[in-house]
C-alpha positions, 0 to 999 in steps of 0.5 A: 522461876526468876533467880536473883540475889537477895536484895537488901531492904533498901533496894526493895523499898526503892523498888517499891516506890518506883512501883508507885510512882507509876500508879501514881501516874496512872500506870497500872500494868506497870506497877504490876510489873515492877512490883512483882519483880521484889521477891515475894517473901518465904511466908507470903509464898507459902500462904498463897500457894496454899490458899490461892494455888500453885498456877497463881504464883507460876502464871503471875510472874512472882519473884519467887526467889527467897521462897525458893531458897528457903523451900527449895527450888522444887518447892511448888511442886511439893 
């Protein structure tokens, strides 16, 4: 999983529109990209493990980062 620091609101909203200047420009495998690389929220993590499945989140390159430190690093695997 990807560790990072949390980002504050702002550095993922600028994220986030880099993100869609690419799809604007009709980059989609980048947008992909750089829009997983915001952490996923703790709730959003949890709902996909859930109803989408653990290989999702580990194959899909997610930043998993906040989930982690709310749940734990071992949280997937629970």
């Amino acid at each position: 999983m990807q560790k990072t620091e949390t980002m504050t609101l702002d550095e993922k909203f600028a994220i986030a529109g880099r993100a869609f200047e690419l799809l604007d420009a009709g980059d989609n495998a980048g947008f992909s990209r750089v829009l997983r690389s915001v952490p996923m929220p703790p709730y959003m993590a949890k709902a996909a493990k859930e109803s989408i499945g653990v290989d999702f989140l580990i194959n899909g390159g997610w930043n998993l980062s906040e989930a982690e430190a709310e749940f734990g690093d071992d949280w997937l695997a629970r």
